[in-house]
C-alpha positions in Angstrom: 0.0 0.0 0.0 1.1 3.1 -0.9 2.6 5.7 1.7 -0.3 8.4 2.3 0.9 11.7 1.4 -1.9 14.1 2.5 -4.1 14.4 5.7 -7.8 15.1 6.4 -8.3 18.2 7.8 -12.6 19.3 9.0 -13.4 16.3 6.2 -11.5 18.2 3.6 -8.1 16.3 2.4 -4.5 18.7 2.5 -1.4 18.1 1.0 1.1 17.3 3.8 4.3 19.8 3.3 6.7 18.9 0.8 9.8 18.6 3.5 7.9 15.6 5.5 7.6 14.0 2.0 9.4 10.6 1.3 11.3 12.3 -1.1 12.5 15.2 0.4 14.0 12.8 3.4 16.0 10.7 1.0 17.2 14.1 -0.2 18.2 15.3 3.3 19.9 12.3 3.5 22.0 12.3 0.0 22.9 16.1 0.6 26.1 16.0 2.7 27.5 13.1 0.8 26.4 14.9 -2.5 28.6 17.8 -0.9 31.6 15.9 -0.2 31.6 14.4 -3.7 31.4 17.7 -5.1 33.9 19.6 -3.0 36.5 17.3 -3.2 36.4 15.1 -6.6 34.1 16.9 -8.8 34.9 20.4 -8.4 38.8 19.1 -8.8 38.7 17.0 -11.6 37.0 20.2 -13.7 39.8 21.9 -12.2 42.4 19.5 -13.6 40.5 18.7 -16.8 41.0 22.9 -17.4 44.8 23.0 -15.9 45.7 19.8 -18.6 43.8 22.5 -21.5 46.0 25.4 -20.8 49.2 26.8 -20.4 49.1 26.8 -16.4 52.8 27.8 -14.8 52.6 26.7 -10.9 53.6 30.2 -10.2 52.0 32.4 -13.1 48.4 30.8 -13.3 46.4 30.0 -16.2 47.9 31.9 -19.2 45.0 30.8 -21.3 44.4 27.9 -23.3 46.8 25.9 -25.0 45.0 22.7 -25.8 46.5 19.9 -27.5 50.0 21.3 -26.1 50.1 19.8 -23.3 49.4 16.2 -24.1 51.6 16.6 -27.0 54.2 17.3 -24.3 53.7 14.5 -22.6 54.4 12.0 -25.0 57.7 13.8 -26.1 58.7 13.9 -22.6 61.5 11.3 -22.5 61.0 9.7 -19.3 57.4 9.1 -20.4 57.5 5.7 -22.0 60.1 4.7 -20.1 58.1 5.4 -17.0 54.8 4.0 -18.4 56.7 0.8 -19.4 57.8 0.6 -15.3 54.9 1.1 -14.0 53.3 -1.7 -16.1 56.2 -3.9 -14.9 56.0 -3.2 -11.5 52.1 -3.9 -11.2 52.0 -7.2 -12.9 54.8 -7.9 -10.3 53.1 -6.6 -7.4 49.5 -8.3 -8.6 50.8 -11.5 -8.8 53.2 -11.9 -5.8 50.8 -10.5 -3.9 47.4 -11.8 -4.8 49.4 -14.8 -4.6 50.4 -15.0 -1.2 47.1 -13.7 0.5 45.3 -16.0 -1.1 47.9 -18.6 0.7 47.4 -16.9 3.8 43.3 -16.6 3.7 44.0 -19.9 3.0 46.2 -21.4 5.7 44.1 -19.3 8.4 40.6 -20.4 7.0 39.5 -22.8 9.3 39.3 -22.3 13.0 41.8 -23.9 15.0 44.5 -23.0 18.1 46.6 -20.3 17.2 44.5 -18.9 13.8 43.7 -16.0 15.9 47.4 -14.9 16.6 48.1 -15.8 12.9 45.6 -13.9 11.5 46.4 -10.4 13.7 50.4 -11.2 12.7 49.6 -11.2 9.3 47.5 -8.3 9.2 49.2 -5.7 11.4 52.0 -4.7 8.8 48.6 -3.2 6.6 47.7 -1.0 9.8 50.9 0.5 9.3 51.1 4.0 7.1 52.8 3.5 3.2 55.0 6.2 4.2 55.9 5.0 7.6 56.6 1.6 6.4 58.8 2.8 3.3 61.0 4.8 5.9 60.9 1.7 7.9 62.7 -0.1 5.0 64.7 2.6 4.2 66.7 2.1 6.9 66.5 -1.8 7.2 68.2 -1.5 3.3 70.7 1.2 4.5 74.5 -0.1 3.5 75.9 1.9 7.1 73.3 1.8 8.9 70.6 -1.4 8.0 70.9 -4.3 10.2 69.9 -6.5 7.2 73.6 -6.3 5.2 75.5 -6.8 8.4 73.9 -10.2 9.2 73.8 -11.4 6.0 77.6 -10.8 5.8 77.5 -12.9 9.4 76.4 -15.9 7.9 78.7 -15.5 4.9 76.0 -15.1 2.3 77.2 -12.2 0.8 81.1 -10.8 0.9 80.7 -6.9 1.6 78.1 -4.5 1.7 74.6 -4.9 0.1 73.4 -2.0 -2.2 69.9 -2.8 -2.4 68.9 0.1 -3.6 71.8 0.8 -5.8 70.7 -1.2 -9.1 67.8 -1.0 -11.1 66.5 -4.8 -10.4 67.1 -4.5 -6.7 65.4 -1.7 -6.4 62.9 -3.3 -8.0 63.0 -6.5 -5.8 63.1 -4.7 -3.0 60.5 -2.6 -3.4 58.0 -4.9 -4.6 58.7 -7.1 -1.1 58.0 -3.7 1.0 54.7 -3.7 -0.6 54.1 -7.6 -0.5 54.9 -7.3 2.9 52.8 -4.3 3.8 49.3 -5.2 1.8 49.2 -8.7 2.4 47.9 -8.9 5.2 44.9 -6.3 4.0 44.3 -8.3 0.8 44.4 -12.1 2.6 41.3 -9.9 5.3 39.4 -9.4 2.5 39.8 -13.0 0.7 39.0 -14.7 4.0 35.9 -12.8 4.5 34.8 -14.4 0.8 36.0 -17.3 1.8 34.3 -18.0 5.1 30.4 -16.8 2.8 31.0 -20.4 0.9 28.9 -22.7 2.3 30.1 -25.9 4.0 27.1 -27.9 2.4 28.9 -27.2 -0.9 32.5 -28.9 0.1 30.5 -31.5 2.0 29.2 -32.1 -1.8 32.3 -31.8 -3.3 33.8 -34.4 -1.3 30.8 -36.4 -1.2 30.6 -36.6 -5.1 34.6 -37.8 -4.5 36.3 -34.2 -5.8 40.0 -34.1 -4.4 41.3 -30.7 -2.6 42.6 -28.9 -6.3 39.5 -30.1 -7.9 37.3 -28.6 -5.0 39.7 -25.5 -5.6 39.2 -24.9 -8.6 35.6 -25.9 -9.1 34.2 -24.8 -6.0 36.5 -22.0 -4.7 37.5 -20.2 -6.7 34.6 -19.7 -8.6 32.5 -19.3 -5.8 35.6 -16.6 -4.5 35.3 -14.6 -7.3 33.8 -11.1 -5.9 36.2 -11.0 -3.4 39.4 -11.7 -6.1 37.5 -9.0 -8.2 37.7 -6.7 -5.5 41.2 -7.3 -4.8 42.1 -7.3 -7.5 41.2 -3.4 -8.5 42.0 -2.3 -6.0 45.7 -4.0 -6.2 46.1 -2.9 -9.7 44.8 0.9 -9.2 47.4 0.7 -6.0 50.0 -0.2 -8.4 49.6 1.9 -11.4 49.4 5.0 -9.1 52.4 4.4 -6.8 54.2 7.0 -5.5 55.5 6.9 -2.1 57.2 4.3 -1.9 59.6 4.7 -4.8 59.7 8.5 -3.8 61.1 7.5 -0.3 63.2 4.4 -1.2 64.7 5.0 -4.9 63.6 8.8 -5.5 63.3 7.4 -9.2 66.9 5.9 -9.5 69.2 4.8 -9.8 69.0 6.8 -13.5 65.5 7.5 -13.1 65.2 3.4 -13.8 62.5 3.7 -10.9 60.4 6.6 -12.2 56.8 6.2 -12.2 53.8 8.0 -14.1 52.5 9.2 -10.7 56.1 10.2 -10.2 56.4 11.9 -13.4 53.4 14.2 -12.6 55.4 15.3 -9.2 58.2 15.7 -10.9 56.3 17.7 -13.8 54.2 19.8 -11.0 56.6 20.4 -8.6 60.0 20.6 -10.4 59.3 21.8 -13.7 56.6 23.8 -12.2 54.2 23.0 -15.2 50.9 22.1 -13.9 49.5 21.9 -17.0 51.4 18.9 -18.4 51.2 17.9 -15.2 47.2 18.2 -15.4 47.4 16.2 -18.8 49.6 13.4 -17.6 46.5 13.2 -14.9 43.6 13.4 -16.7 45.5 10.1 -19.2 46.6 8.3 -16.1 42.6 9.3 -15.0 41.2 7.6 -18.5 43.5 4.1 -18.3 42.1 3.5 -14.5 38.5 3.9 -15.8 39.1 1.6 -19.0 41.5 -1.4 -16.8 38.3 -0.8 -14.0 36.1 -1.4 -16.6 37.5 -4.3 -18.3 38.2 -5.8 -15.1 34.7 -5.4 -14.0 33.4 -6.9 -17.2 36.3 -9.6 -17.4 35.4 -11.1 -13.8 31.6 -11.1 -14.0 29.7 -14.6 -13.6 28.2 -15.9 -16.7 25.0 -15.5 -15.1 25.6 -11.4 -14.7 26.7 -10.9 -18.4 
């Protein structure tokens, strides 16, 4: 039945005001969040979209428009490619290493059983830890003078002097990549658990009844049945990964000779150094369109057949 909207007043029926209506209540209620989207992404992303259409010195303003200038600039800026190319690199690396090994862990802490509890909070408390905090954490465990982790290695005789593992391109890389591994983990095995423990026991009881072994009840049962959860991690691990910044920014600063640099970097360095913000604004406003299109693919890629 339909929610009256007016009231009888002396026999004669009156609209009831418009602000006690059902419609103006979910309005009241949208408003602040409306607000908040339009303070703080809408109003700067027309911002940006203007800055990447004009000639915009970080300490002159908006000299007018310049349009297609800026985006030309971009892809004749030489650390471009070169950037885009290691960016691409380092998220497939960080995806699959990481995925990887929280899946493992929501794995190995699944079931309930002495000691899951204290396995579960070790592996998560690295994630409640700040990117920035973490990176200078590693920073120093890296340090050739003044690291702990080059010293003992030398100990036990692995290695024969001092370990630059920030000095080369590929151990940058490396050690990097384990920062993040080791500081997301935890997050992404949360969030795979929590699909994991919405399966049903009634379907592995049928699994096992119907005699499927543990990889066929993996993957025929699992992961299928985990798929929202590895959708979800995985966008958000690939937007992560195509817009890191910190990390490399504290660890490598882009070397050694800018081998390190990435896009999100590049638009700092653009911004900040070159005090350009409107290639700056362009590189943004690309970087904006490939998240949106990998979102979307990925969306449309990890969809049940039933949801097509």
């Amino acid at each position: 039945m339909r929610r009256a909207t007016e009231v009888t007043v002396s026999g004669v029926r009156a609209r009831a005001p418009w602000w006690r209506s059902r419609a103006a209540q979910g309005v009241a209620y949208a408003a602040p969040t409306a607000v908040f989207v339009a303070v703080f992404f809408v109003l700067p992303l027309l911002l940006v979209g203007r800055m990447s259409a004009s000639e915009w010195p970080l300490l002159a303003g908006d000299r007018g428009l310049n349009l297609p200038d800026n985006y030309t600039d971009v892809a004749d800026n030489q650390l471009f490619w070169p950037a885009v190319r290691f960016t691409l690199l380092y998220t497939a690396i960080v995806t699959v290493a990481l995925l990887g090994l929280a899946l493992l862990l929501a794995l190995l802490v699944q079931e309930a059983r002495p000691g899951v509890g204290f396995l579960r909070t070790a592996y998560f408390l690295p994630s409640v830890l700040g990117l920035a905090s973490a990176s200078l954490l590693f920073w120093g465990l890296y340090s050739p003078s003044i690291g702990p982790i080059g010293p003992l290695l030398e100990r036990l005789g692995l290695v024969d002097g001092p370990v630059s593992f920030l000095g080369g391109s590929d151990s940058a890389l490396a050690s990097t990549v384990f920062l993040v591994v080791w500081k997301f983990a935890g997050f992404y095995m949360l969030i795979l658990l929590v699909g994991l423990q919405r399966i049903p026991a009634e379907v592995y009881e049928a699994a096992r009844i119907d005699g499927a072994g543990r990889g066929q009840i993996f993957r025929s049962v699992t992961l299928p049945l985990l798929r929202p959860s590895l959708a979800l991690t995985l966008i958000l691990c690939v937007t992560g990964s195509l817009l890191a910044f910190d990390q490399f920014f504290i660890l490598t600063k882009g070397g050694p000779d800018n081998s390190t640099v990435t896009v999100v970097q590049l638009v700092y360095r653009e911004a900040f150094q070159r005090l350009d913000l409107g290639t700056a604004a362009a590189l943004s406003m690309l970087v904006l369109v490939v998240l949106l299109v990998l979102n979307a693919l990925q969306f449309r890629g990890l969809r049940r057949p039933d949801e097509m």
